[in-house]
C-alpha positions as CSV (number, residue, x, y, z in Angstrom):
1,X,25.5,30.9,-53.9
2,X,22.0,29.7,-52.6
3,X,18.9,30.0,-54.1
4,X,16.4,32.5,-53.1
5,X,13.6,31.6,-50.9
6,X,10.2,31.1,-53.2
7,X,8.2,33.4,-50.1
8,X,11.0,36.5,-50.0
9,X,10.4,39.1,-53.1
10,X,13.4,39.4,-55.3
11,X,14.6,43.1,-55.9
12,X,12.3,43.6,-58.8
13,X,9.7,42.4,-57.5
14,X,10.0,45.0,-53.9
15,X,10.3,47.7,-56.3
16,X,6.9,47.0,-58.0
17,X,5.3,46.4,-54.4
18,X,6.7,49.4,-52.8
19,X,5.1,51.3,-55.5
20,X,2.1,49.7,-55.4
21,X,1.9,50.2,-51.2
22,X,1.6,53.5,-52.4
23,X,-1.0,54.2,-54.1
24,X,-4.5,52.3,-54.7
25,X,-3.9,50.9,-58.6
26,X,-1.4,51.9,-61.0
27,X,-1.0,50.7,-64.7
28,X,1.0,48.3,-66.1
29,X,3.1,50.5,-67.7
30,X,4.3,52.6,-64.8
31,X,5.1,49.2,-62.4
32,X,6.6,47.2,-65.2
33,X,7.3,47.9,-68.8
34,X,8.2,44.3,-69.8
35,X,5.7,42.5,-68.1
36,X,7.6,39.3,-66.5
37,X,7.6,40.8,-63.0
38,X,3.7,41.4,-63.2
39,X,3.2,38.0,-64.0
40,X,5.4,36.5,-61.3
41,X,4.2,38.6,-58.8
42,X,0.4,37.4,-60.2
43,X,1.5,33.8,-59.9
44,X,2.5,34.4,-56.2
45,X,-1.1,36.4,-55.5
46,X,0.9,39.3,-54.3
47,X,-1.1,41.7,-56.7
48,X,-4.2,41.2,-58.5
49,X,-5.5,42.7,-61.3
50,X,-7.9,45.9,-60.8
51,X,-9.6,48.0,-63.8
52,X,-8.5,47.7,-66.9
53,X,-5.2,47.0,-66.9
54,X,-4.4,48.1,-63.7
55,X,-3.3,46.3,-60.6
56,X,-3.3,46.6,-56.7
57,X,-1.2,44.8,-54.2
58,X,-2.6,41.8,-52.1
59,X,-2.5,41.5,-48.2
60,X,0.4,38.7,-49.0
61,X,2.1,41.3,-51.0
62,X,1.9,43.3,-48.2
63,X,3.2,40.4,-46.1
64,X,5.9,39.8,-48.3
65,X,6.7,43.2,-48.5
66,X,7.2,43.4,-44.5
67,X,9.3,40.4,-44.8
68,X,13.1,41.6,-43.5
69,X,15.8,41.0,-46.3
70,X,18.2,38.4,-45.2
C-alpha cells in the first residue's frame, strides 16, 4: 500500500475540519480529546489557535478540506 499524500487530510484529520467548517471556534476538547490530531493539523496550518484554548480552521484547511478523496 502507498503512502498518503503529505497535502490530502487523513480521516482524522477531515473529521476535526468538517467540525470546525462548522462553527467559528470550538475547544480542544470537543475536536480532539488526545491532542495528536490538533497538533498535526497545527503543523500543516490548517487550524490555528483562537481564544484560549480554542481553535478555527485556516483557508488551507478549507482547501484541504475541498480536496476530493482519491
Amino acid at each position: 500500500m502507498s503512502r498518503r499524500a503529505q497535502h490530502l487530510p487523513t480521516h482524522y484529520e477531515r473529521v476535526v475540519l468538517q467540525k470546525l467548517s462548522t462553527s467559528a471556534e470550538m475547544s480542544a476538547r470537543n475536536l480532539d480529546p488526545g491532542g495528536r490530531t490538533l497538533s498535526k493539523l497545527l503543523a500543516k496550518s490548517w487550524i490555528e489557535r483562537g481564544t484560549a484554548r480554542h481553535y478555527r480552521i485556516t483557508p488551507l484547511g478549507e482547501a484541504a478540506l475541498r480536496m476530493p478523496m482519491p
